[in-house]
GUMARBA-214307 format. One record per residue (C-alpha): residue in one letter; x, y, z; residue number from 1. Coordinates in nm, 2 decimals, padded with zeros to 4 digits. Layout:
<atoms>
   aa        x        y        z     i
    A        X        Y        Z   NUM
...
</atoms>
This chain:
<atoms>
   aa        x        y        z     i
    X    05.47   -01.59    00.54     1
    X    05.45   -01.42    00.87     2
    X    05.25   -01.14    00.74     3
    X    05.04   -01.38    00.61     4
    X    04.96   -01.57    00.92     5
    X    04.93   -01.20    01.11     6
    X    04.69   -01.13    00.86     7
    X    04.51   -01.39    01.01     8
    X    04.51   -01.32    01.35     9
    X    04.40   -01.02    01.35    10
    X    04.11   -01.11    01.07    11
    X    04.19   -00.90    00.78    12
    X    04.20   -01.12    00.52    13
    X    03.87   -01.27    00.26    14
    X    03.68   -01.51    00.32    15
    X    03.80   -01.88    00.26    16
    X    03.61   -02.11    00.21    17
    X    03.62   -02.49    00.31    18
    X    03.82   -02.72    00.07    19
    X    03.83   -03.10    00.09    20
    X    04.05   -03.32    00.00    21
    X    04.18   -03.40   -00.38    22
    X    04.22   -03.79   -00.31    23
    X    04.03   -04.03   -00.12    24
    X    04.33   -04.19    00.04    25
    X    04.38   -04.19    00.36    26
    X    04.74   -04.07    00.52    27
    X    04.86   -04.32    00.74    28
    X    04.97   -04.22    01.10    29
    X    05.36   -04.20    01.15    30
    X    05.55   -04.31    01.49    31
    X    05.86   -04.21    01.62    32
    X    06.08   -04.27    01.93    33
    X    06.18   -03.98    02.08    34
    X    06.28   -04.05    02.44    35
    X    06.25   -04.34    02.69    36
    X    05.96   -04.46    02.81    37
    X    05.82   -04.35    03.14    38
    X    05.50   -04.44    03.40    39
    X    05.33   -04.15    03.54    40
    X    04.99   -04.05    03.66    41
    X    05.02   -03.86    03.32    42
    X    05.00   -04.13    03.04    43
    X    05.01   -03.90    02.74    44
    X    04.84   -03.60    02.54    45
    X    04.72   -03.48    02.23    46
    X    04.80   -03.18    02.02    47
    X    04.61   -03.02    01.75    48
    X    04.80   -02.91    01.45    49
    X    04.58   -02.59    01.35    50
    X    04.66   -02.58    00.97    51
    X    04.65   -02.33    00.77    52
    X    04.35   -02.14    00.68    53
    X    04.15   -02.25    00.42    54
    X    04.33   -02.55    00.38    55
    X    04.11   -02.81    00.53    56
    X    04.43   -02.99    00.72    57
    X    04.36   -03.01    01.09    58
    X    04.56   -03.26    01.26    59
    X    04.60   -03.48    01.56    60
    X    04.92   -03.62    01.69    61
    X    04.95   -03.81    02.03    62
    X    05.24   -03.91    02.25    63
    X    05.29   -04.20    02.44    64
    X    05.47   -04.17    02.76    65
    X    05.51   -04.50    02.83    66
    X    05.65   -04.63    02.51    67
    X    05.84   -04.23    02.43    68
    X    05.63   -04.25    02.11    69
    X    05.51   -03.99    01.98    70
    X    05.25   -04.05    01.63    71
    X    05.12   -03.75    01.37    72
    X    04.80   -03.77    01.23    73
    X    04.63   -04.03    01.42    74
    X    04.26   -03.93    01.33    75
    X    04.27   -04.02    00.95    76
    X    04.37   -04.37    01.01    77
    X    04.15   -04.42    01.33    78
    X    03.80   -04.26    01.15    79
    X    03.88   -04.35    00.79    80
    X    03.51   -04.28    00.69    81
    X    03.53   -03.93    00.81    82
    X    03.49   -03.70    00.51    83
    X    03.72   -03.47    00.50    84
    X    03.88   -03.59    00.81    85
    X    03.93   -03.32    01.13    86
    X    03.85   -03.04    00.90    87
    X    03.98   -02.63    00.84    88
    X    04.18   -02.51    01.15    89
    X    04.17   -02.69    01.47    90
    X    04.12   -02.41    01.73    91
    X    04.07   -02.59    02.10    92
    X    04.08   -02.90    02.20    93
    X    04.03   -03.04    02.61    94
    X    03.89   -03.36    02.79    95
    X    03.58   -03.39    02.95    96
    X    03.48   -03.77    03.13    97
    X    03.52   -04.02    02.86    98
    X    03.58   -03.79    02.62    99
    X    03.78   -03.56    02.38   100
    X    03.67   -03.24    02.21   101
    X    03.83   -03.09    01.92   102
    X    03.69   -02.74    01.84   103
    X    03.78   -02.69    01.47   104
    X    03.70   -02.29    01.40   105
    X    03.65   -02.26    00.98   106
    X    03.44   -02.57    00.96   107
    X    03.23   -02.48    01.21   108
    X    03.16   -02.77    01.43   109
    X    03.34   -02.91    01.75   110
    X    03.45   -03.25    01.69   111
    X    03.40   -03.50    02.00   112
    X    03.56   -03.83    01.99   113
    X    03.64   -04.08    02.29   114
    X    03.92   -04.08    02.46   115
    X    04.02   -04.42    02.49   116
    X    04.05   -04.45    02.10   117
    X    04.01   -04.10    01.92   118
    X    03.75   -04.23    01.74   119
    X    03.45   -04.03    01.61   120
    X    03.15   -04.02    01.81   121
    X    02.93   -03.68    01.73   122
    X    02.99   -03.31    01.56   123
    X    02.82   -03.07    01.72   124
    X    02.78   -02.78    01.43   125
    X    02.83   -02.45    01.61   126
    X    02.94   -02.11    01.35   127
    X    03.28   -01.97    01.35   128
    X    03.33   -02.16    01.71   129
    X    03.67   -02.07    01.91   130
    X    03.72   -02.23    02.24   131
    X    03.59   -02.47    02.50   132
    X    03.50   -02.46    02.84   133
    X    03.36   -02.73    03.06   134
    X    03.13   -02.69    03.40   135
    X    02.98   -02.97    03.57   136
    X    02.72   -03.14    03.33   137
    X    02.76   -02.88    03.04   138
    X    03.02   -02.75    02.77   139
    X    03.03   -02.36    02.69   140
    X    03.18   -02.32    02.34   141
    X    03.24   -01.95    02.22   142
    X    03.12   -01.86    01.88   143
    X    03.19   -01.51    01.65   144
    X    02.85   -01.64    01.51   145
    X    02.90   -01.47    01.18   146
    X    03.07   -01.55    00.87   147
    X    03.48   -01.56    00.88   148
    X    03.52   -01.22    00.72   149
    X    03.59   -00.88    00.84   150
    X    03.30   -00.65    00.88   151
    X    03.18   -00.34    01.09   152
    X    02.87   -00.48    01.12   153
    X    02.99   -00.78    01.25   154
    X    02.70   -00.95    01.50   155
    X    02.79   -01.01    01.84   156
    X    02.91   -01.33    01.95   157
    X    02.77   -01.58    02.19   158
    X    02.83   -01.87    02.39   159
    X    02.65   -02.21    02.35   160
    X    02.54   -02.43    02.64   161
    X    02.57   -02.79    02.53   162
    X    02.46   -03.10    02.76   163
    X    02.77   -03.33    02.78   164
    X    02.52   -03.65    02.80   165
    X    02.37   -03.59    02.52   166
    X    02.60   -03.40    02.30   167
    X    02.30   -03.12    02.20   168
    X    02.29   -02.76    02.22   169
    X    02.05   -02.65    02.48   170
    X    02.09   -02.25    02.52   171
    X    02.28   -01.97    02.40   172
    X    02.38   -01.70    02.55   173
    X    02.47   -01.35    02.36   174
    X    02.83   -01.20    02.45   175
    X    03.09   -00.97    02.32   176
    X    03.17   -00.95    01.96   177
    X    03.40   -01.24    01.84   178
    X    03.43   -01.41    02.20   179
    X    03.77   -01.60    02.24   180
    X    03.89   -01.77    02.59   181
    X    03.68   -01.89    02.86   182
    X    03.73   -01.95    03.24   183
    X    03.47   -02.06    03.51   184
    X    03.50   -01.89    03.85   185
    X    03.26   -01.88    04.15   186
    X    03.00   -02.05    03.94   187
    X    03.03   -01.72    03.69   188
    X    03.15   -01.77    03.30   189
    X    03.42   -01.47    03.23   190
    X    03.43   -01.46    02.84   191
    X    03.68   -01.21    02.66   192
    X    03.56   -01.05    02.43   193
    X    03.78   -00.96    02.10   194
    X    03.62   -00.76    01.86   195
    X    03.87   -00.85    01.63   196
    X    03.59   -00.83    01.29   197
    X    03.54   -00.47    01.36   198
    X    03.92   -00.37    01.35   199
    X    03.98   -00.07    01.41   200
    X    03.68   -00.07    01.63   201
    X    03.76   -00.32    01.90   202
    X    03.54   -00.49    02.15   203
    X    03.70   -00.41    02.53   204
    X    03.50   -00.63    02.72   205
    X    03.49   -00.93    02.96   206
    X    03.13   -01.07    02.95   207
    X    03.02   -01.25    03.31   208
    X    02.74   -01.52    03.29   209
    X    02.55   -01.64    03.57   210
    X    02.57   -02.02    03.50   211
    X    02.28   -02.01    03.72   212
    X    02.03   -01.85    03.47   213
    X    02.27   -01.88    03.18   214
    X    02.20   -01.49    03.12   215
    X    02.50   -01.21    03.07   216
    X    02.44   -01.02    03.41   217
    X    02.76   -00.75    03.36   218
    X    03.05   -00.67    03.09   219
    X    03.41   -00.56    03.28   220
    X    03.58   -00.26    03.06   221
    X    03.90   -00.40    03.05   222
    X    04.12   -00.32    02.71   223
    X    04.09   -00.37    02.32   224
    X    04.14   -00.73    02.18   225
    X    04.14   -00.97    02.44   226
    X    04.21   -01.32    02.38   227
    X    04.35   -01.54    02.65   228
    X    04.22   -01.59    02.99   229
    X    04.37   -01.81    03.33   230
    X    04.24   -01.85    03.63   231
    X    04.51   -01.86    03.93   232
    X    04.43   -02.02    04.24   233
    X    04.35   -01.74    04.43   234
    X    04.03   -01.65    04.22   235
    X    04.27   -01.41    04.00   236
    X    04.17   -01.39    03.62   237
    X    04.46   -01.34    03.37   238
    X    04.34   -01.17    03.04   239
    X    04.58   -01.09    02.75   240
    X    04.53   -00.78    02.54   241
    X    04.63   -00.78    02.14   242
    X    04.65   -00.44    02.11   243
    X    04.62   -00.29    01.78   244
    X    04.93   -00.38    01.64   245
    X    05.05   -00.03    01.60   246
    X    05.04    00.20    01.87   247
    X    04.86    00.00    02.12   248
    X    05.09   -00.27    02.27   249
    X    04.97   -00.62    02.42   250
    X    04.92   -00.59    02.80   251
    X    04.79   -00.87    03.05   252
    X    04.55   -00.76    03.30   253
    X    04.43   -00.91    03.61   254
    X    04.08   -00.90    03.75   255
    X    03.96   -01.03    04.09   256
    X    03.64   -01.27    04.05   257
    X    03.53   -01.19    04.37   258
    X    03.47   -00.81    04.27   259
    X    03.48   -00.82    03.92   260
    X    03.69   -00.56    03.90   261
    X    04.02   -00.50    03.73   262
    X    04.33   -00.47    04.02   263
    X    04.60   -00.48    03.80   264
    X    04.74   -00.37    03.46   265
    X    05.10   -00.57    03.36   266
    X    05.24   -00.33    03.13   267
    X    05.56   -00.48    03.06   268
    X    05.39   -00.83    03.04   269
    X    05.31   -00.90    02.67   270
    X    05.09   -01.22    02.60   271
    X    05.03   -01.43    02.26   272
    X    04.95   -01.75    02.50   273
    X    04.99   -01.85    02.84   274
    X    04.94   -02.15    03.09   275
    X    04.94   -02.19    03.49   276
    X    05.09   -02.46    03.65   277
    X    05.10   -02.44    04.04   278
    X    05.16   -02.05    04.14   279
    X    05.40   -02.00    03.79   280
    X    05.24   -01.85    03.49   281
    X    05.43   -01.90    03.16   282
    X    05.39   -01.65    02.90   283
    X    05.51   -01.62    02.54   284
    X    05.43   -01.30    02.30   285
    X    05.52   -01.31    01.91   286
    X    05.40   -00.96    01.90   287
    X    05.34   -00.82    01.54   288
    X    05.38   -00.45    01.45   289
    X    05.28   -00.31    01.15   290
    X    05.50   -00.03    01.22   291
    X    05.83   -00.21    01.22   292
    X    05.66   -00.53    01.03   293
    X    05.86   -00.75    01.28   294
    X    05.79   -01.02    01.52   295
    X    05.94   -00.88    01.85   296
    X    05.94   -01.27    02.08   297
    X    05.93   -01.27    02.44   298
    X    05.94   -01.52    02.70   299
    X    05.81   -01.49    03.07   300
    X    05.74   -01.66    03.43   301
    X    05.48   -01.49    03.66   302
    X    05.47   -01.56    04.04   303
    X    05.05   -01.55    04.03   304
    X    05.08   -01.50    04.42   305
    X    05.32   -01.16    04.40   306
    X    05.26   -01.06    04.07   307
    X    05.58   -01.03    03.98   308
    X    05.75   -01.11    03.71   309
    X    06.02   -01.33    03.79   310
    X    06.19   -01.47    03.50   311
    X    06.24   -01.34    03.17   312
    X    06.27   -01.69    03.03   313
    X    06.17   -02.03    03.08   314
    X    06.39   -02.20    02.80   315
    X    06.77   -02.18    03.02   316
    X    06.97   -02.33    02.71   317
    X    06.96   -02.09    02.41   318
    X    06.69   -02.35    02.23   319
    X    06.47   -02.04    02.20   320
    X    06.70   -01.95    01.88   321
    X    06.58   -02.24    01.70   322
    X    06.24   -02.16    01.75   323
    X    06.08   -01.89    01.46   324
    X    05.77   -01.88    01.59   325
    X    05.67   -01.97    01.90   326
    X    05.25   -02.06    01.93   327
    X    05.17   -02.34    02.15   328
    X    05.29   -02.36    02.53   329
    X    05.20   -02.62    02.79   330
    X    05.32   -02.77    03.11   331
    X    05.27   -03.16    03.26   332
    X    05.12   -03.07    03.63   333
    X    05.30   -03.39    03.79   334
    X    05.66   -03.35    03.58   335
    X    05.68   -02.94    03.53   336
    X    05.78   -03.05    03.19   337
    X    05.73   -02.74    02.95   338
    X    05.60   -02.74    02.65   339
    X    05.62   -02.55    02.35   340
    X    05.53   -02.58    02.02   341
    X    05.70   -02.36    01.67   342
    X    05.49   -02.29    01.40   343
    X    05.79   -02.19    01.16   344
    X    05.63   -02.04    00.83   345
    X    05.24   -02.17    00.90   346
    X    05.23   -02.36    00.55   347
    X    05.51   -02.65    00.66   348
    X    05.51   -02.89    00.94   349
    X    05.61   -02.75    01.27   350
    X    05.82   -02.86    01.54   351
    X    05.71   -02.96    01.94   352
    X    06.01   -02.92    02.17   353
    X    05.98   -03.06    02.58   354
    X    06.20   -02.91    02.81   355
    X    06.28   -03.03    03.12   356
    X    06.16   -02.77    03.44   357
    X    06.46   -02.59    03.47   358
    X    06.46   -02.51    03.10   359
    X    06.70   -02.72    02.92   360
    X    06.58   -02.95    02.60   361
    X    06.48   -03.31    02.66   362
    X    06.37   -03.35    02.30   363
    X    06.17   -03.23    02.00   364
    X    05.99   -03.39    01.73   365
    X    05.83   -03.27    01.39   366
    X    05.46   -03.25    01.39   367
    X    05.12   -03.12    01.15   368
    X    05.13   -02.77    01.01   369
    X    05.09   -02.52    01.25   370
    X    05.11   -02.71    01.66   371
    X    04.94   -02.53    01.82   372
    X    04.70   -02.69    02.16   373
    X    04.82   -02.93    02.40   374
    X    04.61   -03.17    02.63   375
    X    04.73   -03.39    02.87   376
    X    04.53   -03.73    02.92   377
    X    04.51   -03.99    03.21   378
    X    04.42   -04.26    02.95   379
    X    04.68   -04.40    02.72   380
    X    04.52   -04.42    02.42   381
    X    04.49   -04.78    02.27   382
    X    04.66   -04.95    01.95   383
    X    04.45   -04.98    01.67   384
    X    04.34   -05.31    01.59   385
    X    04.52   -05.50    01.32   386
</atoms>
């Protein structure tokens, strides 16, 4: 099953199309204790279950910190009248004001629900759309704009523009081919570009938009397959590089906002996801060759200020044994809790495990197929009405 899901990431596969569900009945959510209950500026967070490709089985779980409840599938049961519920692979999902945004990639539409309740409240249909990024009245969502297929004459991708108030598309703006993570800086959009349709031929690129004029104004040469992107706080941009998976190994990069240039090249740094919390970066890679078809897993802390790496694991305990594949990563700003998520084979439900900041397990709970993207939320979200 891993070279399935591989075949995946990197796009080499056919296209699938969407498939709803064979009953009408709705799945009830499930609850289950799994520590004490705590108060906190931090009241709980959602995580999207991805699922798997073509099987129309996006999921939303929640936990509760102030009841140590943690529920799977919440959105079925709170939007029963939803057809076929969150839809075919939940790719992003953050919190803007009032409310919650769930990008969901195959079906083509970002889902937006409130926050209070996870109820539904608009789809906004955007093609092939990846991630989410949010800057002062607006939304950017990056699209591959094209069909899900590999093709050499893939289109380029773009970014949409959507008005937060109204929930509407109001500009695009053409990028990279098959754009992937987002980050704001100095009132510029940095987009990283993938290219991952045209394999072998790769996109290289970071694309900056003036937010200004909403126009591409330059595109940084960076390295082939980019995917993730962090900004540090000292205007530093982390961008992850998939390589090839053959000769060309993942890398992080770093460029400087203020110059747009590319200062450094972290060789020994390979990146499948990351997160920044304070001046730490946390870094996993479940780096596939097609060489050696094997996963080689690797773990990592980054000091953003020196660069340095200065941990080769953030999980202190030996819990990173139990966990087959690693593909989600998170970390509470006000607890340092870390987060991480296990997708296991991508076709059976996965496992979320907490660790405590110096690395030891705290707990773990089953969750949807394929855990993958973690956001943390202010608001606990309220019981459903009997």
């Amino acid at each position: 099953m891993r070279k399935t899901k591989i075949v995946i990431i990197i796009f080499i596969s056919l296209m699938f199309f969407n498939s709803c569900r064979k009953d009408n009945l709705v799945i009830p959510s499930t609850d289950e204790n799994v520590t004490d209950g705590e108060t906190g500026e931090i009241k709980g967070f959602f995580l999207l279950n991805e699922g798997n490709m073509g099987s129309n089985k996006s999921t939303l779980d929640y936990f509760d910190y102030e009841t140590g409840i943690y529920t799977k599938n919440i959105y079925a049961e709170r939007n029963p009248g939803v057809v076929k519920e969150l839809g075919d692979v939940g790719n992003d999902i953050q919190i803007y004001g009032e409310k919650l945004y769930a990008v969901i990639n195959c079906s083509h539409f970002v889902e937006v629900m409130d926050i209070n309740t996870a109820k539904h409240k608009a789809i906004i249909s955007i093609p092939n759309c990846r991630y989410i990024k949010f800057h002062k009245q607006y939304a950017y969502v990056s699209s591959y704009a094209g069909p899900v297929k590999i093709d050499p004459n893939a289109r380029l991708g773009y970014v949409a523009r959507i008005d937060t108030t109204t929930l509407t598309i109001k500009d695009t703006c053409v990028v990279g081919y098959q754009p992937e993570e987002m980050v704001v800086a100095n009132n510029k959009l940095y987009v990283a570009n993938s290219g991952g349709y045209k394999v072998p031929d790769y996109d290289n690129t970071v694309s900056v938009i003036d937010l200004n004029t909403f126009k591409e104004i330059k595109k940084i040469k960076v390295a082939i397959n980019l995917h993730r992107m962090e900004l540090d706080r000292f205007g530093n941009i982390w961008v992850s590089s998939r390589g090839d998976y053959k000769n060309v190994n993942s890398k992080t990069y770093i460029i400087d906002s203020k110059t747009d240039k590319v200062t450094d090249v972290m060789e020994l740094l390979p990146c499948s996801n990351m997160t920044i919390s304070g001046d730490s970066l946390y870094v996993y890679s479940t780096e596939w060759s097609w060489i050696t078809e094997k996963n080689t897993i690797t773990y990592a802390i980054v000091n953003t200020k020196t660069k340095k790496i200065v941990s080769r694991k953030f999980i202190t305990d030996g819990t990173e044994k139990n966990i087959q594949i690693p593909y989600g990563i998170a970390v509470n700003p006000n607890t340092k809790e870390i987060f991480t998520t296990d997708a296991k084979d991508y076709v059976t439900p996965g496992t979320l495990y907490c660790f405590n900041p110096d690395g030891t397990k705290k707990w773990s709970v089953t969750t949807g197929d394929i855990p993958a993207h973690i956001v943390f939320t202010h608001r606990q979200l309220k019981p459903l009405k009997k």
